[in-house]
C-alpha positions in Angstrom: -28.8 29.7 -2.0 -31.2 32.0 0.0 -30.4 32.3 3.5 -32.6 31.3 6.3 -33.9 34.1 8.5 -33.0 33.6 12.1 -35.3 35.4 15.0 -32.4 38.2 15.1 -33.2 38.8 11.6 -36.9 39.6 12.3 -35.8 41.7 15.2 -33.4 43.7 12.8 -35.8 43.8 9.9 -38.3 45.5 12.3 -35.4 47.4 13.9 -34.5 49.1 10.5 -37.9 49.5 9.5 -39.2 51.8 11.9 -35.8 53.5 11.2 -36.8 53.8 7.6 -40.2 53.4 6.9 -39.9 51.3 3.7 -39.0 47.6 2.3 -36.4 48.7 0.1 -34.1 50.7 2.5 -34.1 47.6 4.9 -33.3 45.0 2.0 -30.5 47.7 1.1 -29.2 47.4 4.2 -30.4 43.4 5.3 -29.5 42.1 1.7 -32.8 40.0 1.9 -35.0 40.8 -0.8 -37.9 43.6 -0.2 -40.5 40.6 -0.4 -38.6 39.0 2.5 -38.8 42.0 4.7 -42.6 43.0 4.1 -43.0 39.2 4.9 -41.2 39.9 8.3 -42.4 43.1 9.4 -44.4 43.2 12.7 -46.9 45.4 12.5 -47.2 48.0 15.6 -43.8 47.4 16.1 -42.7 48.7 19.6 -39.0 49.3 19.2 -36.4 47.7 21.4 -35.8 50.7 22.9 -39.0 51.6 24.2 -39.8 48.3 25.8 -39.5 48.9 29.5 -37.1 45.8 30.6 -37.3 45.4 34.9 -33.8 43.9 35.8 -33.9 42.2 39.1 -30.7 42.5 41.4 -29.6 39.9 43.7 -31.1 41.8 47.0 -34.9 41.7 45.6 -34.9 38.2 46.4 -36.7 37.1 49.6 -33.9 35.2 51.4 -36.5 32.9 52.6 -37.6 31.9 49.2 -37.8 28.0 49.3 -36.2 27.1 46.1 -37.1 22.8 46.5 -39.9 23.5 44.4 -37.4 23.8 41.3 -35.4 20.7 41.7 -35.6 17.7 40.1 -37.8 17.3 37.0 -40.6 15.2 38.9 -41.2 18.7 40.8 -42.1 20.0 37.1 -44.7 17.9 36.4 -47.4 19.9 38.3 -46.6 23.4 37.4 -47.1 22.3 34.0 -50.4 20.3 34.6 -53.0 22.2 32.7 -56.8 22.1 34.1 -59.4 21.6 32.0 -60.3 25.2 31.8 -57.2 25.9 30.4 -57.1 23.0 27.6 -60.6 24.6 26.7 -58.9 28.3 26.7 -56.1 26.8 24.3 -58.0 24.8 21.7 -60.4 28.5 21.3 -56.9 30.1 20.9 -55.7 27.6 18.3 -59.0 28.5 16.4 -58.3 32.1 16.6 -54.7 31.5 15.1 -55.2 28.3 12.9 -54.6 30.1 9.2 
């Protein structure tokens, strides 16, 4: 039975492949089949390593940050109300991405 390819796989796949430059190598290295990894490779590819990651300590934060906002789910619901704008912005997108 084949095994099912979890996000950490794609991460690895693309990992090893701008390590070694070709399907087989990965697969070698994976066990997934060469058609699995060309299937998963990202192209452009910006290693791990090179993203810049900003890591926030615990004296960044604004003491007077009012945090009431964030609790309860019935404060959710208007952060997540989209305007009409942005339903019109989405729907273009899903054309742009629809396959």
């Amino acid at each position: 039975m084949a095994s099912k390819v979890t996000q950490e796989d794609i991460i690895n796949i693309n990992e090893l492949y701008v390590k070694h430059k070709t399907y087989a190598a990965v697969a070698r290295e994976t066990g997934f089949a060469p058609s699995t990894v060309k299937k998963y490779v990202i192209p452009d590819y910006i290693p791990q390593d090179k993203i810049e990651k900003k890591i926030f300590t615990e004296d960044q934060i604004p003491e007077n940050l009012d945090y009431s906002l964030f609790k309860g789910v019935e404060n959710w619901a208007p952060l997540c109300k989209l305007t009409e704008t942005e339903i019109a912005e989405i729907k273009e997108l899903w054309k742009e991405i629809t396959i």
